[in-house]
C-alpha positions as CSV (number, residue, x, y, z in Angstrom):
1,X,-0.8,4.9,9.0
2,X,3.0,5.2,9.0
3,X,3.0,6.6,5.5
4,X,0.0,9.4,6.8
5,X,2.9,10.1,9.2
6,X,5.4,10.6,6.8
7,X,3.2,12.9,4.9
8,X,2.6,15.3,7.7
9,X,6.3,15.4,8.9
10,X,7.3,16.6,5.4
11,X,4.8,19.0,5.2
12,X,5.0,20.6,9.0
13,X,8.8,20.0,8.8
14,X,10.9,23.1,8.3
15,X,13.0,22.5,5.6
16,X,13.6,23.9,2.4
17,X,10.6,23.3,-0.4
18,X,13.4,22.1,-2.6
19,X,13.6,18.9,-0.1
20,X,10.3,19.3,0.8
21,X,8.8,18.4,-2.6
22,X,12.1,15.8,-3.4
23,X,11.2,13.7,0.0
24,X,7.3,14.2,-1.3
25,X,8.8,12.7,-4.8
26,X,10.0,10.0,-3.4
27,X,7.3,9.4,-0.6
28,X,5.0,9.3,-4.1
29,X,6.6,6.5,-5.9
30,X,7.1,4.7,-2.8
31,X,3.4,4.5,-2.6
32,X,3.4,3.8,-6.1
33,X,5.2,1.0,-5.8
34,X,2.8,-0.6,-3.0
35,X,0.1,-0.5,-5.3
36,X,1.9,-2.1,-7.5
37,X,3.2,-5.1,-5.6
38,X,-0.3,-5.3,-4.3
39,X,-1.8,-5.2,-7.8
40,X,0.4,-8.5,-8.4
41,X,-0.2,-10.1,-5.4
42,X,-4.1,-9.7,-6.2
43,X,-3.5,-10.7,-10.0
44,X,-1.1,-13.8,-9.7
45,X,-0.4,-14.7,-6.0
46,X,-3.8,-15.0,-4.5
47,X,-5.6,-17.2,-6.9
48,X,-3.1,-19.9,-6.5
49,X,-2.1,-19.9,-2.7
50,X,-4.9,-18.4,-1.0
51,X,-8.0,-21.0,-1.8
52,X,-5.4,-23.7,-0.8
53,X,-5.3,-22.1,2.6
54,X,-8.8,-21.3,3.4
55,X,-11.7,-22.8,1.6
56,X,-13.9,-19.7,2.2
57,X,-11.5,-17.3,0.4
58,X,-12.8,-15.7,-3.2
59,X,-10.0,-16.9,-6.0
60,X,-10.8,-14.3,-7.8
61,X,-10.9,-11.0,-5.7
62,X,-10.5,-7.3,-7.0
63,X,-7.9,-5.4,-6.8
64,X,-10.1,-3.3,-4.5
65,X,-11.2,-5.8,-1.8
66,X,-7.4,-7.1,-1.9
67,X,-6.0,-3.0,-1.1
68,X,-8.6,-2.9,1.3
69,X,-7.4,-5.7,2.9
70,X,-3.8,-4.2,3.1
71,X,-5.2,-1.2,4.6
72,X,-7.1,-2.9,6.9
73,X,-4.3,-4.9,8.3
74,X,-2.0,-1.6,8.1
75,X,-4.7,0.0,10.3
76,X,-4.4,-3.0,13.3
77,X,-0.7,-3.1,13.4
């Protein structure tokens, strides 16, 4: 939710569009980069630590269910 925030800020905000579309640059490959550490946690992490933990967890999940997961938990905090 924090990064819908961010979003909105930039875009009701009344700054220049230079740093309007700069702080939208960087609030782009910031979610990039989210995906991407979620893509390896789905990929390499979670087969190996998360069956250990709980018997009733999938070893295998897709990268779907696994961002859905992050969103879900980003949604309750």
């Amino acid at each position: 939710m924090t990064c819908v925030e961010k979003f909105t800020n930039i875009v009701v905000s009344d700054k220049p569009l230079e740093e309007k579309n700069e702080l939208m640059k960087i609030l782009f490959i910031m979610l990039f980069v989210k995906l991407i550490f979620i893509y390896l946690v789905a990929r390499f992490l979670w087969p190996y630590v998360m069956p250990k933990l709980f018997k009733g967890v999938t070893t295998n999940p897709r990268f779907i269910e696994v961002l859905a997961l992050s969103v879900l938990i980003s949604l309750l905090s």
